[in-house]
N, C-alpha and C positions, 0 to 999 in steps of 0.2 A: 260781651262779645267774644273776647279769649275762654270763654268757656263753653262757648257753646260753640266756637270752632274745634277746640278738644273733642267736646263730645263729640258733636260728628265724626273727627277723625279717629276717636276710639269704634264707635259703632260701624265705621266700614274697616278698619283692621277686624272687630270679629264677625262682619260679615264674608270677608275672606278666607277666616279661617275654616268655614264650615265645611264639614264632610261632604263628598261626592258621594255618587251613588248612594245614598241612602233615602228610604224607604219605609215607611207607615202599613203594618202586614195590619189586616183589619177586620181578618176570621185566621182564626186558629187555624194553623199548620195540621194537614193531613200526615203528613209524613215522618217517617217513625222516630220515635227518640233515638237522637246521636248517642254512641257511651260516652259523653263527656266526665270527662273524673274532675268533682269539684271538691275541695277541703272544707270538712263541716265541722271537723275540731282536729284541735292542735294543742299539745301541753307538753311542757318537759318538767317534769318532777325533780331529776337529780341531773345537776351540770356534773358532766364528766371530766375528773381532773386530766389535767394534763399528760398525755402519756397512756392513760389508762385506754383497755379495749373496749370495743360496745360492738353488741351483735345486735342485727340486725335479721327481725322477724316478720312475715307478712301472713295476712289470710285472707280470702276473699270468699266471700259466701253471699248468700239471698236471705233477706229479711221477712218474712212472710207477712203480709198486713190482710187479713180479713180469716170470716171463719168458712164460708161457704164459697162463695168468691174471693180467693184468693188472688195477690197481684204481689210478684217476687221484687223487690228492691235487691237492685244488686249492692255491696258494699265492700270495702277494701280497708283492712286493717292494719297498719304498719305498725309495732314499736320496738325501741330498741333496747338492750339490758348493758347492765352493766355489773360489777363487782363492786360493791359496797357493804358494809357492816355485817361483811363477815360469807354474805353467800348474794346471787346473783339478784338483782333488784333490775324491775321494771325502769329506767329512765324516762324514754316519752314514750306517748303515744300520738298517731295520727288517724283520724276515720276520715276516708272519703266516699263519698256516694258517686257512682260510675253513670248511673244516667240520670247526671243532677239537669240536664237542659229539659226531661219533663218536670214541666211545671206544677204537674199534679201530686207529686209525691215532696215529702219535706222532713227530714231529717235532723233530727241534733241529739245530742251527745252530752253525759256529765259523767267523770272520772274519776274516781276516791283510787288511793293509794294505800297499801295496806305495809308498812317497812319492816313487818316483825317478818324473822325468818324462821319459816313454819315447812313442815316434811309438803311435800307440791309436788304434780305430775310431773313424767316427763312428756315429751311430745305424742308418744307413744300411748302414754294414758296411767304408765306404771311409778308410782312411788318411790323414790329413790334418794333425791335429795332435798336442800332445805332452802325455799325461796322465798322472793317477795312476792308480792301481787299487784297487780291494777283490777277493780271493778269498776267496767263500763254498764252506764244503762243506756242503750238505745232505744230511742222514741221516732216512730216513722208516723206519717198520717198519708194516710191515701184519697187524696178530695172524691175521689170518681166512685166508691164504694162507700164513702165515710165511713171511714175506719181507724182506729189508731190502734198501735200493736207497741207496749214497751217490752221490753226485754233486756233480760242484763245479763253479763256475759264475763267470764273471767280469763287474763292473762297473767304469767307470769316469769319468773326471770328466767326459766331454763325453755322456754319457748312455745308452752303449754297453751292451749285455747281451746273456749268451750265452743262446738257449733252453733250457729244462728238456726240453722233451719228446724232442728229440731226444739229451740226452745220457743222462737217466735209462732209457732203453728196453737201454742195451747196460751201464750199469753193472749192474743186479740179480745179486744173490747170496745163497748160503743161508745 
């Protein structure tokens, strides 16, 4: 009997707690995707000691997924450097997809770390000093075309990055 008065009284505490106004949508939304910016990776490579500086770099470009019908994936690149073993090294990385709320497109990310300190672009594109690197390969799929487009992309510690747009246009494949 004391258990099935518990129960009861658990089962109308969470029928209490249930959401208001909420809602069962039961055809796809006509209207246009929000640019919601959601986090599809996140890694930090080197914890920054104590003291030490870290720059902080951003980029943001379009992923291009198909060959004839194209559909641009926007994306947003953040990571930060720091000073280690001798010349600036990538610390983390973060990619976010900006209009992660369609549902159609899908995104993910894998990062290799490269610590050897090798002559690297400047922002500019011109050679000068000696950094680290991160390669990212980005993988997008686009339901609505079936499509999947990889591409991989290089950063490095003095704030260097390769463009999306022009590499994702000749990777696409079925």
């Amino acid at each position: 009997m004391k258990k099935l008065l518990l129960l009861a009284l658990v089962s109308t505490a969470l029928a209490s707690c249930r959401e208001t106004n909420s809602s069962v949508q039961s055809s796809p939304s006509t209207a246009a995707p929000s640019t919601a910016k959601v986090l599809r990776f996140d890694t930090t490579f080197v914890k920054a000691s104590v003291g030490a500086r870290t720059y902080p770099h951003t980029y943001t470009g379009n992923l291009l997924v198909g060959t004839t019908k194209q559909v641009a994936v926007p994306v947003q690149i953040d990571w930060t450097t720091t000073g280690q073993a001798g010349c600036p090294q990538v610390a983390a990385v973060k990619v976010y997809q900006l209009n992660a709320s369609d549902r159609r497109t899908r995104l993910s990310v894998q990062a290799v770390r490269d610590a050897v300190c090798k002559p690297g672009p400047q922002p500019a594109g011109n050679v000068t000093g000696y950094t680290g690197a991160a390669y990212l390969k980005l993988t997008c799929e686009v339901r609505d075309i079936h499509r999947i487009t990889a591409t991989t992309m290089t950063l490095n510690g003095l704030g260097y990055h390769d463009a999306l747009a022009g590499d994702s246009a000749v990777a696409s494949a079925q």
